[in-house]
N, C-alpha and C positions, 0 to 999 in steps of 0.2 A: 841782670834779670834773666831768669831761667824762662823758655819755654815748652809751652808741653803740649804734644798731640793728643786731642780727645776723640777718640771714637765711639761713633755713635753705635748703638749694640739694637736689637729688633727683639728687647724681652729675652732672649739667650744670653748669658755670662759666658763670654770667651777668654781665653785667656789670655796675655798679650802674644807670647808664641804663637799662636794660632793669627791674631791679627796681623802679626810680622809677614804670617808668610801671607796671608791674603793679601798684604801692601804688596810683598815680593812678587808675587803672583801678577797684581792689576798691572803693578811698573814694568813687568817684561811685558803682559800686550800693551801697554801704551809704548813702551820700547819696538814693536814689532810693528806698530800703525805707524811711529815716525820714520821708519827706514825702509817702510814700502812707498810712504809719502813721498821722500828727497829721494827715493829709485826713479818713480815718476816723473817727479820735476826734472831731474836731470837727463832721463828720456826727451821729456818734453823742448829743453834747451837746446839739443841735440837736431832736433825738428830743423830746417830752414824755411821759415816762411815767406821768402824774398822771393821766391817766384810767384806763387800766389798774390801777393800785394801788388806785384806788378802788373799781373792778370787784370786784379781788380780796378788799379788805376786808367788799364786801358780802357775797361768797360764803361768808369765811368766818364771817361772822355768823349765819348760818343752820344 
């Protein structure tokens, strides 16, 4: 079973070349938000929060 991507068109006839590259197009900024995303996270990793928690435990020791 074959399938097929249907794109929806807004009244303008595009042609599929053109829609390729619009795919191409969105895929590299969603390519672009997932690699500043896991830049982040892996910043974020990097963080140590164990002094901090420990801060917080004393406090709420008291």
């Amino acid at each position: 079973m074959t399938e097929f991507l249907k794109f929806e068109t807004t009244g303008i006839d595009t042609t599929n070349k053109e829609k390729l590259v619009e795919t191409k197009r969105l895929l590299e900024q969603y390519k672009k938000i997932v690699e500043a995303k896991l830049d982040n996270l892996l910043k974020l990793w990097k963080v140590d929060f164990r002094p901090d928690f420990q801060q917080l435990t004393k406090f709420q020791k008291r």
